[in-house]
TORKOLZA-590426 format. One line per field, with one value per residue (C-alpha): residue in one letter; x, y, z. Coordinates in steps of 0.25 Angstrom, whole numbers, plus 2048, in hexadecimal, padded with zeros to 3 digits. Example, Ala and Ser with C-alpha at 12.3 -4.5 7.8 and 13.67 -1.06 7.14 Angstrom:
<recs>
type A:S;
c1 831:837;
c2 7EE:7FC;
c3 81F:81D;
</recs>
This chain:
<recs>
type X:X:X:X:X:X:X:X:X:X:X:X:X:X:X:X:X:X:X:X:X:X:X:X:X:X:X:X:X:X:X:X:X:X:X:X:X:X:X:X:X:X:X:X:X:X:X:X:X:X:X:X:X:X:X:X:X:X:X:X:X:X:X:X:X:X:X:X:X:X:X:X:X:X:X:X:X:X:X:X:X:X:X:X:X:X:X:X:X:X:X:X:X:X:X:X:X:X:X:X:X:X:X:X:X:X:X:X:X:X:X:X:X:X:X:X:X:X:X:X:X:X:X:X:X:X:X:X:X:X:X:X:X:X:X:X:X:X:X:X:X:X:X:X:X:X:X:X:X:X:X:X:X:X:X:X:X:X:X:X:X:X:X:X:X:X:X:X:X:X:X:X:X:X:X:X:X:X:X:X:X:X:X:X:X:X:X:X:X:X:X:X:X:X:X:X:X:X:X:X:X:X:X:X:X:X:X:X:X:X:X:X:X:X:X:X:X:X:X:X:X:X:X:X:X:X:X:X:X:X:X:X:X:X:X:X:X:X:X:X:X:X:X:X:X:X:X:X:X:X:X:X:X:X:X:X:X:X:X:X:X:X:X:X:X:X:X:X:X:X:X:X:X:X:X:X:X:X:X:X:X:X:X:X:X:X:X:X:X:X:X:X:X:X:X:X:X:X:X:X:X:X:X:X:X:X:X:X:X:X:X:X:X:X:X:X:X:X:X:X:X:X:X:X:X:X:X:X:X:X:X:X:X:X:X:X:X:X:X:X:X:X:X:X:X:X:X:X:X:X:X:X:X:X:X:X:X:X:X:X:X:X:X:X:X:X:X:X:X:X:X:X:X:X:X:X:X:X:X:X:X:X:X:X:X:X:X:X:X:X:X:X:X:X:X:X:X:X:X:X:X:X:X:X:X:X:X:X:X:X:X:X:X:X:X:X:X:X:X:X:X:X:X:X:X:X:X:X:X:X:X:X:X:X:X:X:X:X:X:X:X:X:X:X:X:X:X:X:X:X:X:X:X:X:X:X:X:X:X:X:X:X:X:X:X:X:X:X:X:X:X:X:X:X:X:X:X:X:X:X:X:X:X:X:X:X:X:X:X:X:X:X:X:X:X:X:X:X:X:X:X:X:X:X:X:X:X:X:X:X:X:X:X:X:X:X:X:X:X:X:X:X:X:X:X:X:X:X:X:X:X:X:X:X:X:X:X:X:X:X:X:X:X:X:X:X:X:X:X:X:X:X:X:X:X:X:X:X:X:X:X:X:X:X:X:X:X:X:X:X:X:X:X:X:X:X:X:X:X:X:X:X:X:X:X:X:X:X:X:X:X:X:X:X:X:X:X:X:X:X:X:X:X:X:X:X:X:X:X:X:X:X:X:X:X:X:X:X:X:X:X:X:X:X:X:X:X:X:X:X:X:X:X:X:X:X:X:X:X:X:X:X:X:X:X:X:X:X:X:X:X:X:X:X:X:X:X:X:X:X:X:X:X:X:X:X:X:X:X:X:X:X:X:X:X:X:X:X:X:X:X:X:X:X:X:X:X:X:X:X:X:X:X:X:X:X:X:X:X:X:X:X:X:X:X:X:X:X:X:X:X:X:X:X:X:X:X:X:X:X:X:X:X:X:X:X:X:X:X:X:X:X:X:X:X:X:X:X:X:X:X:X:X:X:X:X:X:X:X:X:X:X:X:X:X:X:X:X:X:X:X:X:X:X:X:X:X:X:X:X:X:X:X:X:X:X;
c1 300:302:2F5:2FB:2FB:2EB:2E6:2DD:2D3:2D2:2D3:2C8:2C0:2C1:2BF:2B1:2AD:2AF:2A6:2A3:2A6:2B5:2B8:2B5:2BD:2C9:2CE:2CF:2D8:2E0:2EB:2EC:2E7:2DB:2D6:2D7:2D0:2C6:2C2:2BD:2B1:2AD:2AD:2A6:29C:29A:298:28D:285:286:284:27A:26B:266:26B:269:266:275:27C:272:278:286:282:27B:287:290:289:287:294:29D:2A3:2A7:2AD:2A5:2A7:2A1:2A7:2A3:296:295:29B:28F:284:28A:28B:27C:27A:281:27A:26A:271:274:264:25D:262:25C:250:252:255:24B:23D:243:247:243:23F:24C:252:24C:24A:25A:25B:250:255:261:257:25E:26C:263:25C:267:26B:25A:257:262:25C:24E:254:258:258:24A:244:248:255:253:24A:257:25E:254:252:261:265:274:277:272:279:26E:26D:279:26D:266:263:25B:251:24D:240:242:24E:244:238:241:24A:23D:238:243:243:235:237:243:23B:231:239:23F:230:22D:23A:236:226:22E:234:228:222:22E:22A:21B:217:221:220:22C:22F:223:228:232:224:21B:226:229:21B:221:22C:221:21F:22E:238:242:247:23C:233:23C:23C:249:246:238:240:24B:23F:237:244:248:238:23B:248:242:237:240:24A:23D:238:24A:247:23B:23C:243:23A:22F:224:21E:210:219:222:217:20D:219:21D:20F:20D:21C:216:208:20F:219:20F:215:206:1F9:1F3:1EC:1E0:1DF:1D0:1D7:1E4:1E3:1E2:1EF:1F7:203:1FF:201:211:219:225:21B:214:225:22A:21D:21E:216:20A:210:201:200:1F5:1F2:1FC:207:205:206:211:219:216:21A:228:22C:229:22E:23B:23A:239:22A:224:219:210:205:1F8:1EF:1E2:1D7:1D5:1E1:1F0:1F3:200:205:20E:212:217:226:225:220:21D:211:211:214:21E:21A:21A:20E:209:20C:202:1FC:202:1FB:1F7:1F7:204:1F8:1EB:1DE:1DE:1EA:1EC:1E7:1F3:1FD:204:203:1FE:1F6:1F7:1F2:1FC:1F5:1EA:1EF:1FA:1F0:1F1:1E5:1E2:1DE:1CF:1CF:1D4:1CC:1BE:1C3:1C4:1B8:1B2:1B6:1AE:1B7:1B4:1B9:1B5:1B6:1C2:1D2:1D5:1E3:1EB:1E5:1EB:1F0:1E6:1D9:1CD:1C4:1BF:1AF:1AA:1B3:1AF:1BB:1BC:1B6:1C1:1C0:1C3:1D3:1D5:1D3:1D9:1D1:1C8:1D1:1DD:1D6:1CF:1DC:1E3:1D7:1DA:1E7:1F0:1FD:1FC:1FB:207:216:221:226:233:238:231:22E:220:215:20C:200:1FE:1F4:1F3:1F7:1F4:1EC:1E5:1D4:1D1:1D0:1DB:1E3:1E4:1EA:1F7:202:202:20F:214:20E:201:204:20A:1FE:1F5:1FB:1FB:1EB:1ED:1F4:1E9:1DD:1E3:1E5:1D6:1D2:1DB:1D4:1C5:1C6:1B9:1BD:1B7:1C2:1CC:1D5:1D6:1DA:1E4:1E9:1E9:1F3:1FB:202:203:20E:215:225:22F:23A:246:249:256:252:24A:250:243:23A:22E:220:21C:212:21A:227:223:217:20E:202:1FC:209:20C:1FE:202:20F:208:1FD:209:210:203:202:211:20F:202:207:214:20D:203:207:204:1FC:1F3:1E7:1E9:1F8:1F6:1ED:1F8:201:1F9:1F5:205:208:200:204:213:20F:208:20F:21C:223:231:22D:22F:23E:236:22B:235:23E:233:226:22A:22E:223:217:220:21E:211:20F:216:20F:202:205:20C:201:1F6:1F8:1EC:1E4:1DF:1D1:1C6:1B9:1BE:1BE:1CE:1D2:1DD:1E8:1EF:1FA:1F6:1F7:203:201:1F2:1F4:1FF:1F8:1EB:1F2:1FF:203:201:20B:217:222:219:217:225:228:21D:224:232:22D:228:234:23B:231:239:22F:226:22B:221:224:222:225:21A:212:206:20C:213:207:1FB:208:207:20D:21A:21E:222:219:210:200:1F4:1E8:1DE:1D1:1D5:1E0:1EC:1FC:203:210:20F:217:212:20A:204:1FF:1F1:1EF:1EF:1F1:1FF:201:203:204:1F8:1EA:1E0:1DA:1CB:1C0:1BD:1AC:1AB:1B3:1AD:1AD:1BB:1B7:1B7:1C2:1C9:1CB:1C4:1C9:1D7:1D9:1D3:1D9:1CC:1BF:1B1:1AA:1A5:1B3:1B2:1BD:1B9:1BC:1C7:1C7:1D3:1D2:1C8:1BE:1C5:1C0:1C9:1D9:1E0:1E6:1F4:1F2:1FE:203:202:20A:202:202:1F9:1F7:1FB:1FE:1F1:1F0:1EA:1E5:1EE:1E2:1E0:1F0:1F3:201:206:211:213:21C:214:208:210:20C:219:214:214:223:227:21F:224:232:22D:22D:235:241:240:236:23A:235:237:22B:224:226:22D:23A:238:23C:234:23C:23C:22D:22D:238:236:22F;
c2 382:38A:38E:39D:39D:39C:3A8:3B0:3AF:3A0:39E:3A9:39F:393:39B:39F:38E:38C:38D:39B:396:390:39D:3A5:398:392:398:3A4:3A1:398:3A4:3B0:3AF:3A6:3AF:3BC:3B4:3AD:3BB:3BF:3C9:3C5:3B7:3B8:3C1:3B4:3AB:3B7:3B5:3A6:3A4:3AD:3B2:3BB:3C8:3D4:3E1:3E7:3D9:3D8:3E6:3E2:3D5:3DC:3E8:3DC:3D6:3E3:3E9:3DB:3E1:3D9:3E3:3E1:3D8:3CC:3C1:3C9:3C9:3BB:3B7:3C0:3B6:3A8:3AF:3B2:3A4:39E:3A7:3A0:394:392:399:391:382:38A:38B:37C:374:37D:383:38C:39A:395:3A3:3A9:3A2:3A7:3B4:3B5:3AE:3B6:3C3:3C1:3C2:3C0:3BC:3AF:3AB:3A4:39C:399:395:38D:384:385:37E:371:363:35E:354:34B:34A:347:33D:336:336:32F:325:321:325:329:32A:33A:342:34D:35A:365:36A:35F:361:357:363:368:36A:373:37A:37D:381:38B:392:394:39A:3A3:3A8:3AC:3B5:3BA:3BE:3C5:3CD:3D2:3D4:3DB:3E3:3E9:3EC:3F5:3FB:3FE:402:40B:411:415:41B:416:40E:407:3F8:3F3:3E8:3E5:3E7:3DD:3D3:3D5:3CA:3BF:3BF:3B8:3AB:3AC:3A0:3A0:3AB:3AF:3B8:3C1:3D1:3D0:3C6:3CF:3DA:3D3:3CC:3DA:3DF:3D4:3D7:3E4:3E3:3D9:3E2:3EE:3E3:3DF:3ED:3F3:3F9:403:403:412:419:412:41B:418:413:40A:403:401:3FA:3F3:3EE:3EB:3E3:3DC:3D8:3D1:3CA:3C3:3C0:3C7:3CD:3CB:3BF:3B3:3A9:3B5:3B2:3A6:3AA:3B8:3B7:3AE:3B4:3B3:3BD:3C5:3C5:3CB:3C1:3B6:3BE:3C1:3B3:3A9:3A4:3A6:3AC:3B7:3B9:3C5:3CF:3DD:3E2:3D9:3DB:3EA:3E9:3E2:3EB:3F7:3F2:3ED:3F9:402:3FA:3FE:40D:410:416:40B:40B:3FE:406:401:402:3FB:3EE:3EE:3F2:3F8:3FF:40D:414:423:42A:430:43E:447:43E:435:427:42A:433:43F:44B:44D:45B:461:463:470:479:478:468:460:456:44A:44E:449:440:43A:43F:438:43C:430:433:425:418:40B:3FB:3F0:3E6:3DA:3DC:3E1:3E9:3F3:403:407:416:41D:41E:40F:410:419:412:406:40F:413:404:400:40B:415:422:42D:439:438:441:43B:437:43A:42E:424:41C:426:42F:425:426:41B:410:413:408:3FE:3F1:3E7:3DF:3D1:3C7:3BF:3C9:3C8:3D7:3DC:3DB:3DB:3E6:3E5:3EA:3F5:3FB:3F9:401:40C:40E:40C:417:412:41E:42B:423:428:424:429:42D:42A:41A:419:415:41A:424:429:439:440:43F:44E:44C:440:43C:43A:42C:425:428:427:416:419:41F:416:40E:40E:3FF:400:400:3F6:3EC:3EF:3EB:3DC:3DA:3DB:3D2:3C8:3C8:3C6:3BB:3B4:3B9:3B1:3A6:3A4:3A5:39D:395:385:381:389:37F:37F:38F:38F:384:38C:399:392:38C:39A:3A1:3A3:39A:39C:398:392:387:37B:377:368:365:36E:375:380:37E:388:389:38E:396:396:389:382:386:38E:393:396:3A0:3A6:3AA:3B0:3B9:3BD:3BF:3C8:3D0:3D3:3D8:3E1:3E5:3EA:3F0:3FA:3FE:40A:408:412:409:402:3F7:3F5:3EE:3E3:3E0:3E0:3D5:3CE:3CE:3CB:3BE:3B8:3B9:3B4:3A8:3A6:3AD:3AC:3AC:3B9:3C0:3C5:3CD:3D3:3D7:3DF:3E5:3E4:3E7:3F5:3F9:3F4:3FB:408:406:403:40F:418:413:416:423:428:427:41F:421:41D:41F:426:424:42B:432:425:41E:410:40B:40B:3FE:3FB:406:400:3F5:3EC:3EA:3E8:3DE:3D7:3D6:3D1:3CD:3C8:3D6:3DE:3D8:3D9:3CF:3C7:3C6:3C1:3B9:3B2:3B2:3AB:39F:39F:39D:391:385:379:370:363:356:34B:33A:337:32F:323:327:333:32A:323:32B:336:32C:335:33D:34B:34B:341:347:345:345:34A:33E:349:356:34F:358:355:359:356:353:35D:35C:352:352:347:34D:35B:364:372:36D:36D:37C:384:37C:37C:372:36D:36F:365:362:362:359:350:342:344:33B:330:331:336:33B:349:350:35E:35D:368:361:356:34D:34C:346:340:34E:356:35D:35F:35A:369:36D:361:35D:34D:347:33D:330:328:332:32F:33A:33E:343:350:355:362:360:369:36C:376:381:385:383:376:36C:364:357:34C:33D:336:33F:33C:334:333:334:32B:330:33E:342:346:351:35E:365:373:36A:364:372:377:36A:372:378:36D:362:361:357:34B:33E:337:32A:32A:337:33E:34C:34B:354:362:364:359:366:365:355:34E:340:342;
c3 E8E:E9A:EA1:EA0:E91:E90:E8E:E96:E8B:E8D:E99:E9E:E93:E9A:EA8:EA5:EA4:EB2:EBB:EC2:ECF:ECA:EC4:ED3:EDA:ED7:ECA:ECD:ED7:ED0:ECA:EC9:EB8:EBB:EC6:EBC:EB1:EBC:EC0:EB2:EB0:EA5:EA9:EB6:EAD:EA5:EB3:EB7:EA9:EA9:EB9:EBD:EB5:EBF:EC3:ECB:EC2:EC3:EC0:EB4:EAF:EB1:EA9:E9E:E9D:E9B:E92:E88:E8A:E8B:E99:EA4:EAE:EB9:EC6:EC0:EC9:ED6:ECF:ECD:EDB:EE0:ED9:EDF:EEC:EEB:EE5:EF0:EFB:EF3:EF5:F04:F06:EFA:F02:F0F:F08:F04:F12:F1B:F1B:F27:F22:F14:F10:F14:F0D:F01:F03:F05:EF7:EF1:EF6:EEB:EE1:ED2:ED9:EE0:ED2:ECA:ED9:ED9:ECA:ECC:ED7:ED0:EC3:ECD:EC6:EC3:EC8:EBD:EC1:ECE:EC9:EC0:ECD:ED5:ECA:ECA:EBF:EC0:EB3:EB0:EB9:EC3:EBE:EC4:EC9:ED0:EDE:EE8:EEA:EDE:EE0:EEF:EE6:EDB:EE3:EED:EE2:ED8:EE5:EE8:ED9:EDA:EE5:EDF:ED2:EDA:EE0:ED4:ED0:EDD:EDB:ECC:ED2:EDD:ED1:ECC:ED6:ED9:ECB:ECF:EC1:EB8:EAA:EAC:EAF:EA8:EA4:EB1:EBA:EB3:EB0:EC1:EC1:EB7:EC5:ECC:EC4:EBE:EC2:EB7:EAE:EA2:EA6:EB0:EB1:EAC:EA1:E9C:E9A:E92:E89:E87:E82:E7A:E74:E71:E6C:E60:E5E:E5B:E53:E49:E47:E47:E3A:E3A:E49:E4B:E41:E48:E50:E5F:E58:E50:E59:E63:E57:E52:E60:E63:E56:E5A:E66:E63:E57:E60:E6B:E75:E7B:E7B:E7D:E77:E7B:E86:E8A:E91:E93:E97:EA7:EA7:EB2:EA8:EA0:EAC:EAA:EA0:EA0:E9D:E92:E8B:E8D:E89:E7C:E72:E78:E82:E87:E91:E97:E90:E9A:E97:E87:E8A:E93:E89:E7E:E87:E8B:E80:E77:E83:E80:E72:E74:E77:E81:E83:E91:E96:E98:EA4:E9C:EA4:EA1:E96:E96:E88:E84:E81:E78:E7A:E70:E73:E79:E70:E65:E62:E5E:E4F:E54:E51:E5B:E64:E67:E73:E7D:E80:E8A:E98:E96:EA2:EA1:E9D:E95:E99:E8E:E88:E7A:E6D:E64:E61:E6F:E72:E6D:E75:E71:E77:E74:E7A:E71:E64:E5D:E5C:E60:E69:E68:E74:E6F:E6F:E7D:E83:E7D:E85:E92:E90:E8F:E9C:EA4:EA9:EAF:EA6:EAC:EBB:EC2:EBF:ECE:ED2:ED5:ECC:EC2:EB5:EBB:EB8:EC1:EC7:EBF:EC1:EB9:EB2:EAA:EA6:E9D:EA1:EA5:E99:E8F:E8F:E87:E94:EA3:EB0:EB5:EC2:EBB:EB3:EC1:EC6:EBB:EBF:ECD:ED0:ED4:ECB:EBF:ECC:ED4:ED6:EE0:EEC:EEB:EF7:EF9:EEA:EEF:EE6:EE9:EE3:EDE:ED7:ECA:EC2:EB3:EB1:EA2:EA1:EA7:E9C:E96:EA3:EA1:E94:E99:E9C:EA9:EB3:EB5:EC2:EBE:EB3:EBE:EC7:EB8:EB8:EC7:EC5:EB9:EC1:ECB:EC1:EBB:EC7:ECC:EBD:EBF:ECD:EC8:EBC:EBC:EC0:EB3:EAB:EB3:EA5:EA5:EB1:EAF:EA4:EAC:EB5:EAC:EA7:EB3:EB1:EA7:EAA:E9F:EA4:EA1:EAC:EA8:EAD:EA2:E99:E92:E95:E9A:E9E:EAD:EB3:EBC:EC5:ECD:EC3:ECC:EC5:ED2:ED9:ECC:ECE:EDD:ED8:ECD:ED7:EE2:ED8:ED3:EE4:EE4:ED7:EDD:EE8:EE4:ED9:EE2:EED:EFB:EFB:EF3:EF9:EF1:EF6:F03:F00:EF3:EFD:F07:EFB:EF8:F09:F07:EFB:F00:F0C:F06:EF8:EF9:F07:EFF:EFA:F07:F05:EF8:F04:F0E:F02:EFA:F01:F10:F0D:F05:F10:F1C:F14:F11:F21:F25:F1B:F1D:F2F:F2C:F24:F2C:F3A:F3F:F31:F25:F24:F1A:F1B:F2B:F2F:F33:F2D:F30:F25:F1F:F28:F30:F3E:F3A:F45:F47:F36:F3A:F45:F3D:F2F:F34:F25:F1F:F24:F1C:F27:F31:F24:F20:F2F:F2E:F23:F29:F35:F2C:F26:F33:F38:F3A:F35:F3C:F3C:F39:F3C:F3C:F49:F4D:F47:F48:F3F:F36:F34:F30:F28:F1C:F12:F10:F0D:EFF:EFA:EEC:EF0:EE8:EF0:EF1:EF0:EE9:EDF:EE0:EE0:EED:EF5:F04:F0C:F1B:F22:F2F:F37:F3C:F3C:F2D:F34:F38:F29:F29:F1B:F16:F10:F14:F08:F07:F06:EF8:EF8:EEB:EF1:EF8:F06:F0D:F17:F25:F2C:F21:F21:F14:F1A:F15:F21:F2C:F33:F35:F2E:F2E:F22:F1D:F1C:F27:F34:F42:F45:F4D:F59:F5C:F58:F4F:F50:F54:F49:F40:F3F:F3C:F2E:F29:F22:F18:F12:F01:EF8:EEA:EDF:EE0:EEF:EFC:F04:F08:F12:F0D:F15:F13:F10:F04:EFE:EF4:EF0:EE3:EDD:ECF:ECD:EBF:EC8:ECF:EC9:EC4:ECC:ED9:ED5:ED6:EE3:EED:EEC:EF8:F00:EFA:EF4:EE6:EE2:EE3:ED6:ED9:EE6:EE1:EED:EF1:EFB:F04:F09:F16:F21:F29:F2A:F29:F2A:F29:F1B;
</recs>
């Protein structure tokens, strides 16, 4: 049968099983037939679905417009050849990032500043063959074939692409708090803002913005679904009661065993609360924000409410009608646009979704008010949260009663400026005004809270559970443990093993997740405060010094979003008053107000001279070690690469930088301290893991310039472990362990940085640094 006679039908069939990068190559050109079949839309649509997961949000339109309306018009094969030339630009910077420390963070920053069209390229190189197969190879056996995917550097591939998705999921969290921002006193987003911190701790898709919204409306679809009968005769009071009641009888808020549970910095984040099975614990907030978007998806018009110590949720009745849906009466002529005291006629409804599925009236409410002190009769002073006044005298809840939230988040509630804000036109920075109808005090914290202020809420969340997850008594070591251990927990699938497993975070590394939600409650700080704020610039120092400590990858995010915003604050700040600012007649001089006695002083906290600063390491070719000498060779017994066990304190490490004499040379380290309980060392060891010499008591010979004769120098070595920085650690403290079991997965994950896969067969790391040491 002549290949003419196949119908197009068929043959478009059979095109669409080749490969992608076939179809763009050599059939098209084939004839005259093939290249018109080959260039297809709907067929290069097909190669866009399968091919890629992330897209930018007008791709995802086209996508979803194809997807409803079955239509296939647009230039999807342009689009496609887009993506591999975006994959293919990742691919030449991500082996950059692989062969040299030099211009490392270049390197990905140009891959991070792709954002979605990077991700696919990234999670590709983060799902690299396991160890296991690498382990079959080395073993000899021939007979199983390595993964498509196995690479001989797996671990660098894994560490350096989970890196660069982390920075790319934070900016798109920094991108949606800008939008919020924008949006000064707005209700929108809510979900979108407080998803923006599961980004942090997110390595593979589950708990993305994206993905939150997709499974609030998959929520609120099945609760209109069981409830499609009665559902359009049904009143405001009952959907909302119904909703509620849905929700606590399919576990989707609240909380249980919360006396233990209830500072768990996971129940901080929105996506972990939606997609944890069974229990979906979450904080007051999160239950109430849940509540609110999924009942706003259904038609109501639903509000969190910042009241101190505990978020509830709002109903409002549709304009003009109560709850029950009857009409409301109209207000008498010549009221102010809000009363003094919000009306007690049905107009809107309360729950407390975390607690019960219960209405609280607004009695109820206000008794509790009452209870925690507040001043009720001073003057409404302008410019304060919905028109509140000061905190006089406020008691919180004790930090073991889990119905409540701190006492820092409810004085911060009381003080902020976020209900009196609006936006500048021009800069969409906000600014404060006075306040022109405002409600009685009380009854001020029962309004509805803008996202802002409800963002701001959880960022003082965050930072309470980290302040209890850092001063949990030593006795309550398995709290503590446990604490850890679901901060956050990540679901995610590694197509190695084939199952899905829970992790405590992006890396396995319990601490390092701790850094990134106490990173990401600095960045939402900062961004929904205004500069004007006297809380704003030490945020924003708080933010300068994790980045620069933590998150150097990040500095593409600064530089973009950042930079503009400090350089206005710099400028305002000088234009508004050079010469000062005055308090009581006396000058002070202003935050930034002379730029360069600020810089020259605190060099660090002016972001441009930050940001250089980080550049130039960037650019620092390495220091070279190496054994060339005996002597050298000699007292250097151990390798980079090789796994230790600390002799003394007992942890896992892995050896990445030695030097023969002298610790300081090891720079980006920390000395270990002296362990008091422990026996004193013999003499001339060093018992100071940060001094070169020592005497029988611990201490250094002080800073002369050789040590006592009697005393031979010791080899000191850089060790990589979980949980903190590098430590220096003396040789006579190494033992070297032989076995691969007493590796600690989260240290499996960490030595990526600096090595490129683990040899099984003699339990040591190969090594990524022969740019510092070349010989190991």
């Amino acid at each position: 049968m002549s290949f003419d006679r196949f119908p197009d039908e068929l043959l478009l069939a059979i095109l669409r099983y080749l490969p992608a990068v076939d179809l763009a190559g050599g059939v098209q050109t084939a004839n005259r037939r093939l290249n018109r079949l080959a260039n297809d839309p709907k067929t290069w649509h097909l190669h866009c679905v399968t091919g890629f997961a992330y897209w930018n949000d007008s791709e995802r339109a086209l996508l979803r417009t194809a997807a409803i309306n079955r239509s296939y018009n647009q230039p999807w094969k342009g689009i496609w050849l887009r993506r591999k030339r975006s994959d293919l630009v990742c691919a030449g910077h991500f082996e950059q990032i692989l062969v040299s420390k030099v211009h490392r963070n270049y390197h990905m920053s140009t891959i991070c500043s792709l954002q979605l069209d990077a991700k696919d390229f990234l999670h590709r190189q983060y799902r690299a063959a396991d160890f296991q197969a690498f382990r079959e190879l080395e073993a000899g056996d021939r007979g199983k074939p390595p993964p498509a995917t196995a690479v001989t550097d797996c671990l660098a591939r894994r560490y350096y692409a989970n890196m660069a998705i982390g920075s790319i999921n934070r900016s798109l969290a920094v991108e949606e708090w800008l939008c919020v921002r924008r949006q000064a006193n707005q209700y929108t987003r809510l979900d979108r803002a407080l998803a923006a911190f599961d980004m942090f701790s997110l390595i593979d898709v589950g708990a993305d913005i994206e993905n939150v919204a997709k499974i609030l409306d998959r929520l609120a679809y099945s609760f209109v679904n069981e409830h499609r009968i009665q559902f359009p005769s049904m009143t405001v009071r009952e959907k909302s009661y119904k909703l509620v009641g849905w929700l606590r009888k399919n576990n989707l808020v609240g909380m249980q065993n919360a006396n233990e549970r209830y500072r768990y910095i996971r129940n901080c984040l929105i996506g972990q609360a939606l997609t944890d099975h069974p229990e979906h614990p979450s904080l007051p907030l999160i239950s109430s924000a849940i509540f609110v978007c999924i009942a706003q998806r259904i038609g109501l018009l639903a509000y969190c409410v910042a009241i101190p110590g505990h978020v509830h949720a709002t109903v409002v009745g549709m304009p003009g009608l109560s709850v029950d849906g009857r009409p409301l009466e109209a207000p008498a002529e010549g009221a102010r646009q809000m009363p003094q005291q919000l009306p007690d006629n049905n107009s809107r409804i309360y729950f407390d979704p975390y607690r019960d599925s219960n209405e609280l009236s607004l009695q109820q409410l206000r008794q509790g008010l009452d209870e925690l002190a507040w001043n009720m009769a001073a003057p409404v002073q302008a410019g304060t949260v919905h028109g509140a006044v000061q905190v006089v005298d406020f008691v919180p809840a004790g930090a073991d009663q889990p119905d409540h939230e701190s006492a820092s988040e409810a004085s911060d509630d009381g003080t902020e400026d976020e209900g009196a804000e609006t936006e500048d036109a021009a800069t969409g920075e906000p600014t404060s005004i006075p306040v022109v109808s405002m409600v009685s005090n009380r009854d001020a914290f029962l309004m509805p809270t803008p996202t802002r202020a409800i963002v701001l809420r959880l960022t003082l969340n965050i930072e309470a559970s980290w302040a209890f997850a850092m001063q949990v008594d030593p006795e309550r070591s398995r709290l503590v443990k446990q604490l850890h251990r679901n901060i956050p927990v990540i679901r995610y699938t590694d197509p190695a093993q084939a199952d899905t497993r829970h992790r405590c975070g992006s890396d396995g590394d319990p601490h390092a997740d701790m850094e990134k939600m106490t990173y990401a409650s600095a960045w939402a700080a900062m961004l929904m405060r205004a500069t004007t704020s006297p809380e704003w610039e030490p945020y924003m120092d708080r933010l300068l010094s994790r980045f620069a400590h933590e998150f150097n990858e990040d500095a593409w995010i600064v530089e973009k979003y950042l930079l503009p915003i400090h350089d206005k604050y710099i400028s305002d700040s000088v234009a508004a008053n050079p010469q000062g600012r005055h308090a009581l007649g006396q000058p002070i001089p202003i935050p930034f107000g002379d730029p360069a006695g600020r810089q020259r002083a605190n060099a660090w906290t002016h972001v441009r001279n930050l940001l250089q600063m980080v550049y130039n390491v960037d650019r620092r070719p390495p220091l070279v070690s190496r054994r060339y000498t005996q002597d050298i060779c000699e007292r250097v017994r151990y390798k980079v690469g090789q796994v230790i066990r600390h002799s003394r304190f007992g942890f896992i490490g892995i050896i990445d930088g030695w030097t023969p004499e002298d610790p300081a040379d090891l720079h980006g380290t920390v000395p270990m301290a002296n362990d008091e309980a422990a026996p004193a060392p013999a003499p001339g060891h060093a018992a100071n893991e940060g001094a070169a010499y020592g005497n029988d008591n611990g201490h250094a010979y002080g800073n002369a310039a050789s040590p006592p004769a009697n005393v031979r120098k010791s080899a000191f070595y850089s060790v990589m472990r979980t949980g903190t920085e590098r430590r220096v650690v003396a040789q006579h403290n190494i033992e070297i362990v032989t076995d691969p079991r007493q590796i600690p997965p989260e240290l499996m994950f960490l030595a990526g940085k600096h090595f490129k896969r683990f040899d099984y067969a003699t339990c040591t790391f190969v090594s990524n640094l022969t740019e510092f040491f070349p010989d190991d």
